[in-house]
N, C-alpha and C positions, 0 to 999 in steps of 0.2 A: 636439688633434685625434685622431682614429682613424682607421687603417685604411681604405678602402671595402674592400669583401668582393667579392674575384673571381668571375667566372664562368668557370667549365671546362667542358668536353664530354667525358664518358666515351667513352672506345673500346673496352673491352672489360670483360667482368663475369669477374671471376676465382673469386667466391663470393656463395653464398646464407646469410646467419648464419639459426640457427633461436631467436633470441632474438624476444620479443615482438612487435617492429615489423619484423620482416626484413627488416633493411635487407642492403645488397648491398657487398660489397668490388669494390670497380672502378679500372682504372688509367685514365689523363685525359691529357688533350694536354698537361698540364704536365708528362708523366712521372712523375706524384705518384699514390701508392694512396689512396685512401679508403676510409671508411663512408658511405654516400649512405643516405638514407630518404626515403619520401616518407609522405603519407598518401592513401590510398585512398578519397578524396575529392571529389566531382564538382561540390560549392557551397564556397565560403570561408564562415568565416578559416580558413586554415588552421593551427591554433591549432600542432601540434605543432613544425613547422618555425617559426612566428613566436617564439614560446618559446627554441627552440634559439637564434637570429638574439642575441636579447636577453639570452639570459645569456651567450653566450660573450664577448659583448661587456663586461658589465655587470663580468663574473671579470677581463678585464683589468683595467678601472680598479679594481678591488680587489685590482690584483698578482698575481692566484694563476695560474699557466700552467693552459692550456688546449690541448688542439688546434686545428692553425691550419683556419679554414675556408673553405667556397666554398661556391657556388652551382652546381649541375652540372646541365648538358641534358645529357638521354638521350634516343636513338631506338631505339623498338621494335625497331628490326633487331637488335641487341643480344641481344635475346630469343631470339631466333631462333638467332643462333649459337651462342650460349649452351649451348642445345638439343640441338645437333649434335653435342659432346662430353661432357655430362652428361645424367642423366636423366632429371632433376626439376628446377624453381623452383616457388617458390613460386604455384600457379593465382592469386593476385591479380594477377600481374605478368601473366600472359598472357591475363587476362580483362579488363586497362586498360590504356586508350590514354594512351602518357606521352609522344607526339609534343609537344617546345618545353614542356614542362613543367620545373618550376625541380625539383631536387632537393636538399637540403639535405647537405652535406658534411664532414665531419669526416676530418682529415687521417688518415692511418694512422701508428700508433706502435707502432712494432714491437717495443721493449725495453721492454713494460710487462707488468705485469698485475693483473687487477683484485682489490683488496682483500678480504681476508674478517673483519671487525670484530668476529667471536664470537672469531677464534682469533689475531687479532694482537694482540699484547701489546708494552709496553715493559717490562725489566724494571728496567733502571736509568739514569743517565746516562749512559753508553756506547750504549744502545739509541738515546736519546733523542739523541745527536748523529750517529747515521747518514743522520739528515734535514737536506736542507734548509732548509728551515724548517718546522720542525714546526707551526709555530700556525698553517700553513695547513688543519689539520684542523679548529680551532676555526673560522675562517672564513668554510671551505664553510660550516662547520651552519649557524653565524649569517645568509649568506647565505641560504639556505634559508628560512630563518623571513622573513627580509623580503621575498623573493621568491615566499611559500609552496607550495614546490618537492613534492607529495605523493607525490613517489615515491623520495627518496632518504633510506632508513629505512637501521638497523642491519641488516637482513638481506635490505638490495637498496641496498649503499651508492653504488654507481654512478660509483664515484672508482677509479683507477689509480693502482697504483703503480711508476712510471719511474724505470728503471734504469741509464738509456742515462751516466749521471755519476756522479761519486765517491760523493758522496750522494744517498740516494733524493729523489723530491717528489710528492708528491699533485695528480694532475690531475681535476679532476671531467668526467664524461661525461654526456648523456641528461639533459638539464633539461625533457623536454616535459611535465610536469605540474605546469612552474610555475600561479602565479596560483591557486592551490587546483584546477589540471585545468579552471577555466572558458574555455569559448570565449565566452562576451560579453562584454567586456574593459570594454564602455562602461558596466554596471551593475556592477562591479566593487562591493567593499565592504570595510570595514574587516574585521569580523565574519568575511567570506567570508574572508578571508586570515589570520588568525590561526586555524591550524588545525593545525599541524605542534607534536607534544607527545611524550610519552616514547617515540617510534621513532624520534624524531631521532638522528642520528649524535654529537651531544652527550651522549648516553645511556650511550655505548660504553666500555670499560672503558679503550680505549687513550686515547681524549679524555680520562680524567681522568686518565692518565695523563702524558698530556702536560701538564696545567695542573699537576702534582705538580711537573716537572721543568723545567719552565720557568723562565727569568730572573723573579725579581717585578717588575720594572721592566715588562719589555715587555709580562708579565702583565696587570698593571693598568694600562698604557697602553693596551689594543688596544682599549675600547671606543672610545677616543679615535680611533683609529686609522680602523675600522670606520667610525662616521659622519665621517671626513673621506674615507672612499671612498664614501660614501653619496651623498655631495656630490658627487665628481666625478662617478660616475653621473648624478645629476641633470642636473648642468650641461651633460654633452654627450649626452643620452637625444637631442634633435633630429636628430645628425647619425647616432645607431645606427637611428632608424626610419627616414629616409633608405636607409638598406642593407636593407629589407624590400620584396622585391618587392611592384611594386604587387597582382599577380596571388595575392596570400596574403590579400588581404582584412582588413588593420589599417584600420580607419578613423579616419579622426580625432578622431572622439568614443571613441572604444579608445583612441587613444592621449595624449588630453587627461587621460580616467581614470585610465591605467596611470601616467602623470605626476601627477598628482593623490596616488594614492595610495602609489606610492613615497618621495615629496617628505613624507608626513606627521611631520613632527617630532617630534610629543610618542610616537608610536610608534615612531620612529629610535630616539631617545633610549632604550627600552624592549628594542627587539631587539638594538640596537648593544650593549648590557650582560647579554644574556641569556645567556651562555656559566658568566657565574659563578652561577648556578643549578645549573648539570652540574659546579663543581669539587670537591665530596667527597664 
């Protein structure tokens, strides 16, 4: 079983980030910070947040931590106050109405920061056990490719790295252009999704890195590994659409496709093993 995904109420907007989707840092009646985004959107799906819903979920059953998330209502008044002591937002936020609308939320993680994949290196086994688990880096990609994530390249890798423990661990961020970036989920396609190629984070010097340093055992067990999280994905995809407001506009032929072509095995089998293509 999973998780259901809370819903919170922001009380106050602490920041405007000037990253692509400007999303907003805001504290919530759990006493908890987030990243809250929404999309500036007046018809469903609301593909960006449905994406988000479905990979954080999906990264659990494939073990790799993630930030914990919610569902956040905002009221314009927010805005407003906002206002009163800063002196700018973003003009989308004050030209739409986000009265009872869901926001999507990713918890705040204060001891991280995000990766830079041209300039981090490992150089030896020393390097290589300051991690975690390092084969979480081979993971994400391979995720990616089965998810096909189009915006998490070696030079927008979209991954943290947490430092809040003895050793570091790779958390991925920002999954909203899975599914190759389409919003009609029900015409989905094999074709369409096999699209992510040498900008994947498999590419990176530190990814072969890490397959250089790695145990052989766990090495060549992880395709193994990979489609046995494939399979849990599958098995519980039911109870993650469950957790997608109905108000995001997934429909059930979206989500009979997205099952459909996640579940496709002789392409599992193909991406679940595609890491060792990136190991020399």
């Amino acid at each position: 079983m999973i998780d259901k995904i809370q819903i919170v109420r922001a009380v106050q907007i602490l920041d405007c980030k000037r990253t692509n989707s400007i999303p907003l840092q805001v504290l919530c009646d759990d006493n908890e910070i987030y990243i809250i985004k929404t999309m500036f959107k007046k018809h469903p799906p609301i593909e960006d947040l449905i994406n988000e819903i479905l990979c954080n979920y999906f990264f659990q059953c494939w073990n790799i931590p993630v930030p914990g998330q919610a569902l956040v209502l905002f009221d314009d008044i927010l805005i407003e106050q906002y206002l009163l002591e800063n002196s700018a937002i973003d003009k989308k936020y004050t030209d739409f109405k986000f009265e009872n609308h869901f926001f999507y939320g990713s918890k705040f993680l204060p001891n991280t920061t995000e990766i830079d994949l041209y300039n981090l290196t490992l150089k030896d086994k020393h390097d290589y056990k300051k991690y975690q688990n390092p084969l979480d880096l081979i993971k994400i990609g391979v995720f990616d490719k089965w998810i096909a994530n189009m915006d998490r390249r070696k030079d927008n890798p979209n991954i943290l790295i947490d430092s809040s423990n003895v050793k570091y661990r790779f958390i991925p961020i920002d999954n909203t252009q899975s599914f190759a970036n389409q919003n009609n989920y029900k015409n989905l396609k094999l074709s369409i999704m096999d699209t992510v190629g040498n900008k994947s984070i498999l590419n990176s010097q530190i990814t072969k890195s890490i397959c250089k340093f790695a145990n052989s055992n766990s090495y060549s067990n992880l395709a193994k590994e990979i489609n046995s999280n494939i399979e849990k994905s599958i098995d519980l995809i039911e109870s993650v659409f469950e957790n997608i407001p109905s108000e995001f506009g997934l429909s059930r032929p979206g989500k009979n496709k997205i099952k459909e072509i996640l579940s496709d095995k002789p392409r599992n089998n193909i991406v679940s093993a595609s890491y060792l293509n990136y190991s020399k």
